[in-house]
C-alpha positions, 0 to 999 in steps of 0.5 A, spaced: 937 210 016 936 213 023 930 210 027 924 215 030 925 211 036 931 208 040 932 202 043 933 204 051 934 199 056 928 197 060 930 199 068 925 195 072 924 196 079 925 189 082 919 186 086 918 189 093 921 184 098 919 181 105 923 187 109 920 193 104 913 191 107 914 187 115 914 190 122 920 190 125 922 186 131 916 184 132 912 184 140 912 176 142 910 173 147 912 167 151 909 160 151 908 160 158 903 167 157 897 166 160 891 167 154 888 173 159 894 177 159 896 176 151 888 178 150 889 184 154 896 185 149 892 184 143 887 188 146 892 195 148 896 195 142 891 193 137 894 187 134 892 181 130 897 177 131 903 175 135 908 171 135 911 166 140 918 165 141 922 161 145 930 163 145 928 168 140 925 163 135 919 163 133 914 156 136 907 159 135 903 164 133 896 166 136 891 169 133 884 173 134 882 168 131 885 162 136 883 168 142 875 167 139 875 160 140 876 160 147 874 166 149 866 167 153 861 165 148 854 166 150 852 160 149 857 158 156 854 156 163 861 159 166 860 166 170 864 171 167 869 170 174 870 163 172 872 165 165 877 170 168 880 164 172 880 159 167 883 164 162 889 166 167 891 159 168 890 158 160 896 158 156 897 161 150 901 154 149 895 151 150 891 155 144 896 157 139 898 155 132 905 150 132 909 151 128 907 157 123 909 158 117 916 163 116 919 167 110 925 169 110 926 178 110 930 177 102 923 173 099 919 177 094 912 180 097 909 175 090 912 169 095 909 171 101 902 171 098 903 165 094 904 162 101 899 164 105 894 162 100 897 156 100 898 155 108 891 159 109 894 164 114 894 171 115 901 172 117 908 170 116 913 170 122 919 172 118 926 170 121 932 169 119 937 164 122 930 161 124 930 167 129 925 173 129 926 178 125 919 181 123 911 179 122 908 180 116 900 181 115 895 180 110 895 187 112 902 190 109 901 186 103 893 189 102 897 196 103 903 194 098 898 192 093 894 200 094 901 203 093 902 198 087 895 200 084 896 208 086 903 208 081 900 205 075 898 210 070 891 209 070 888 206 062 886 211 057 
């Protein structure tokens, strides 16, 4: 009795991994940064995040997010000179998120999102014997999921 169809082996692609999707090496910025100089880093190189790093192991991570809640609101009795002072004096240290959430480059992206839905964070330092190796962003998971879309066969 022959079969109309065959029994093929189903060739899946593995699911995509952390190194696919992250930034490689990473700006980083040192805990000792002043908050005006990583601002105009942040700034200059259009950057959301940026990982602070001691040794070339992450301590920190600073955010737009962390930059707006010290930055000049217009509710401040400060004139915009004292602002720059105080912002010269500030450390990144002082306004960072400590201990930030890492994932290794051999996780499955699935993993990544998982954790930074868990953790409500936008970006993972990605490291590798706890040293930097990578960033990813919410971004880079937002692309893969458009690539991931573009590459199905749309449904009749």
């Amino acid at each position: 009795m022959t079969h109309p169809f065959h029994d093929t082996e189903q060739t899946e692609t593995p699911p995509a991994q952390v190194r696919d999707l992250m930034t490689p090496a990473p700006l980083a910025i040192s805990p000792e940064t002043s908050v005006h100089a990583a601002y105009r880093l942040m700034q200059e190189q259009r950057l959301s995040h940026l990982p602070v790093c001691e040794d070339g192991r992450p301590v920190g991570l600073l955010s737009e997010r962390d930059l707006l809640l010290v930055l000049r609101s217009p509710a401040t009795s400060l004139a915009a000179h004292e602002v720059h002072s105080l912002l010269e004096r500030l450390t990144v240290a002082e306004i960072m998120t400590r201990f930030p959430v890492t994932i290794g480059p051999d996780q499955t992206v699935t993993e990544a999102a998982s954790r930074m839905l868990t953790h409500h964070v936008q970006a993972l330092p990605v490291t590798e014997h706890r040293r930097l190796v990578g960033l990813l962003t919410r971004t880079h998971l937002l692309y893969a999921f458009l690539r991931s879309q573009a590459a199905q066969p749309l449904a009749a």
